[in-house]
C-alpha positions in Angstrom: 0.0 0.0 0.0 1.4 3.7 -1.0 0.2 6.0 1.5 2.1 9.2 0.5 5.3 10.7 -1.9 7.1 13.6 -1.3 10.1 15.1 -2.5 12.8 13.6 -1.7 15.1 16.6 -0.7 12.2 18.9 0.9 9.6 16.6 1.9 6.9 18.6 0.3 3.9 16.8 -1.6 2.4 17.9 -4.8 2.6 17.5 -8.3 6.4 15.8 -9.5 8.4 16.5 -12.0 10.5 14.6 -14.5 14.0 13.5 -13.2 12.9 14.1 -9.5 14.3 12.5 -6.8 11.0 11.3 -4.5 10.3 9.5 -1.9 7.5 6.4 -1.5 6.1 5.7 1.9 3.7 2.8 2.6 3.6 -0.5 3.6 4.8 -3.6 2.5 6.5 -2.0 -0.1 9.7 -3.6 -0.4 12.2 -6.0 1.7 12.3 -5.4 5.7 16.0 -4.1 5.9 17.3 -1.3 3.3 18.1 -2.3 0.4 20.6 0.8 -1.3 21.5 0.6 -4.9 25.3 1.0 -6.1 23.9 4.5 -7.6 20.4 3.4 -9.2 19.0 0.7 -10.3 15.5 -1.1 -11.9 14.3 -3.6 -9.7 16.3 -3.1 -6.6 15.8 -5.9 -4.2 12.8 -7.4 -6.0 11.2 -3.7 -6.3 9.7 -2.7 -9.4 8.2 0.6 -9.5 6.6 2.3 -12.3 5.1 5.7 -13.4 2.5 5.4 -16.1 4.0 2.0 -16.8 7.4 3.4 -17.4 9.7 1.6 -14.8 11.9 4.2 -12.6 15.3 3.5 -11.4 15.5 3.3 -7.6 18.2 4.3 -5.2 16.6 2.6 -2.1 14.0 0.1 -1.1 12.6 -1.4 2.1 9.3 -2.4 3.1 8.3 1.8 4.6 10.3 3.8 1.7 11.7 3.5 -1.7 13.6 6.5 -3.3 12.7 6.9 -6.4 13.6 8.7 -9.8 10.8 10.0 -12.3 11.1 9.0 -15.4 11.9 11.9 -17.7 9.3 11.0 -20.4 6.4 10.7 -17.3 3.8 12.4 -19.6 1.1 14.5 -18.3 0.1 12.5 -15.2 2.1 9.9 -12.9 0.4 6.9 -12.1 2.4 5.0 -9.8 2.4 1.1 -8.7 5.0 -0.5 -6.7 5.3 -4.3 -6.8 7.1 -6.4 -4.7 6.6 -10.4 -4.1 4.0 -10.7 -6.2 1.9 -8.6 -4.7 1.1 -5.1 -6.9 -0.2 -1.6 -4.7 -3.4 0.3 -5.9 -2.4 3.1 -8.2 -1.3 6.4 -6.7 -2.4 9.3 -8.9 -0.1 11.6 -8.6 0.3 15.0 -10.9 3.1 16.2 -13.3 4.4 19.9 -13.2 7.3 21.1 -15.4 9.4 21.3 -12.1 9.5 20.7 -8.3 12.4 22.7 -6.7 13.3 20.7 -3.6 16.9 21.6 -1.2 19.0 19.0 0.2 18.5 20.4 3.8 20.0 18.8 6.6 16.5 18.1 7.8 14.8 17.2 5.1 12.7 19.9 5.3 12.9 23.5 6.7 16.0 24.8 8.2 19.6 24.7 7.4 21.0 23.9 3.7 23.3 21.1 2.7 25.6 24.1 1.1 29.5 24.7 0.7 30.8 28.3 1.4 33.3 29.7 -0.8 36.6 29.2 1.0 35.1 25.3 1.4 33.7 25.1 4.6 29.8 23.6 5.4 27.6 26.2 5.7 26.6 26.6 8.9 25.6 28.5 12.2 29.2 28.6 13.5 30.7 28.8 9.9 28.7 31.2 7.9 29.3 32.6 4.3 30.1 36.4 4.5 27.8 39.0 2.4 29.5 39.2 -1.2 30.3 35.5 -0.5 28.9 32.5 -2.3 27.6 29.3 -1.9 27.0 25.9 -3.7 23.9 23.9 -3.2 21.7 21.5 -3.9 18.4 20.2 -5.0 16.0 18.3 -7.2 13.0 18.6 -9.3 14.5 20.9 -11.9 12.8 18.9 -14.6 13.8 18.4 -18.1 17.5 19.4 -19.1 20.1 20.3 -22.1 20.8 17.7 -23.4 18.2 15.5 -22.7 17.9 13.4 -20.0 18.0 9.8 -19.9 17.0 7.6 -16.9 19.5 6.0 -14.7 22.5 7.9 -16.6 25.8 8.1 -15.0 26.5 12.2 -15.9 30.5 12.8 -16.8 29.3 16.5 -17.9 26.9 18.4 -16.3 23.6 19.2 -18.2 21.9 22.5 -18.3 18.0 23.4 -17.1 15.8 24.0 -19.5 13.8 26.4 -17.5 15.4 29.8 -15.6 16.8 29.2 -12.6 15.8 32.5 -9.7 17.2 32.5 -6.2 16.0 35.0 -3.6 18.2 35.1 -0.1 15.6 36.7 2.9 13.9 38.3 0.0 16.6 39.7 -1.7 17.2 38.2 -6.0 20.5 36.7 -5.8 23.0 36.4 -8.6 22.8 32.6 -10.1 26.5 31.7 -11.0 25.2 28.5 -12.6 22.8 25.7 -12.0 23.4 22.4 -13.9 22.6 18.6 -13.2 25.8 16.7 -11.8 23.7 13.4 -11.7 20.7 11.8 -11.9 18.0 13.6 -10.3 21.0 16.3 -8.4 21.6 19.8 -9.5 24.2 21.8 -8.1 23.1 25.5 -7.7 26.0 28.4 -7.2 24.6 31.5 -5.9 26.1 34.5 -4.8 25.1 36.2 -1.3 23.9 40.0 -1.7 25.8 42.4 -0.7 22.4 43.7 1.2 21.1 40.7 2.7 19.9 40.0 6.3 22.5 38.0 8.6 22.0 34.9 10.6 19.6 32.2 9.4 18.0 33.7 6.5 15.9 32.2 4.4 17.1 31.1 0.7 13.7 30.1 -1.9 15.0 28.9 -5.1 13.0 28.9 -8.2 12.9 26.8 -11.1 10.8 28.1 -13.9 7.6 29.1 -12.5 7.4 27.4 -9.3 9.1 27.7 -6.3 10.6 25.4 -3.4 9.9 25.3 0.7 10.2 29.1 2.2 11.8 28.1 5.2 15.1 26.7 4.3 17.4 28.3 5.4 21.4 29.7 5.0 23.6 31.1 7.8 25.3 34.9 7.1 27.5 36.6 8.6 
């Protein structure tokens, strides 16, 4: 049984987005210890998962969660089934948006990034990036790419986002150095700290075409 998926990176339900990263919860869904893929994989530990019939790669599976990759060519809707055992889940309608913005936050959710300040520290309370500074990041659901994607790839040169990439930092638009897919289902956002912006845990929103990610994840400034 599928009882809910959310981003994987943000935790946030609603309508996916080819190439995201999300996450399956349920029951029954897979074997009773973790099962973690060598990078991803179809049919991970006797998992098959599918989206409108097209199989996904997986990059975890147990019998609670799988972590799961939308297919690129999803379509217009994302019906999903798991099987495992023999045994197949009711569908789970889910929606399809051209992209989900997620952040790798340390939570999973609100709070502080997963992000790499400029002279190579972690980004963090007692090792913030200085105004003028910048940061690296990351996330998923940034949709289709340049060239196109193809599922499960191993990615030797980043890809470019088809849509426009916006980052605002406690309010403030921030200058995008780049934003690119380093692998499957993982962009790496560079973003450079206004010169103006509020210090201390502030709160970062990125942007990826029209819609935008949590509003409560946060960076730390100094």
């Amino acid at each position: 049984q599928i009882t809910g998926v959310t981003n994987a990176a943000s935790s946030m339900t609603g309508a996916v987005a080819p190439g995201e990263f999300v996450s399956i919860y349920g029951s029954s869904l897979g074997p009773a210890k973790y099962a973690v893929a060598a990078g991803s994989q179809k049919g991970l530990s006797g998992v098959k998962v599918t989206f409108n019939g097209i199989e996904a790669f997986l990059t975890l599976a147990s019998a609670t969660q799988i972590n799961a990759l939308v297919p690129y060519l999803v379509g217009s809707k994302a019906d999903l089934v798991v099987q495992y055992n023999g045994m197949t889940s009711d569908v789970f309608p889910l929606a399809v948006t051209d992209a989900a913005p997620g952040i790798f936050t340390q939570q999973y959710g609100p709070g502080q990034i997963w992000a790499v300040n400029n002279d190579g520290s972690f980004n963090g309370a007692s090792t913030p990036v200085a105004r003028g500074g910048w940061v690296s990041l990351w996330a998923t659901g940034q949709g289709l790419v340049n060239p196109p994607g193809q599922d499960g790839e191993a990615i030797s040169t980043p890809k470019n986002i088809q849509l426009a990439v916006k980052v605002t930092i406690g309010g403030i638009d921030a200058q995008v150095l780049g934003a690119v897919l380093i692998y499957t289902g993982e962009i790496q956002v560079n973003v450079v700290i206004p010169g103006n912006a509020p210090t201390g845990a502030v709160p970062l929103i990125l942007t990826v075409g029209t819609n935008a990610g949590r509003k409560d994840a946060t960076i730390a400034i100094k």
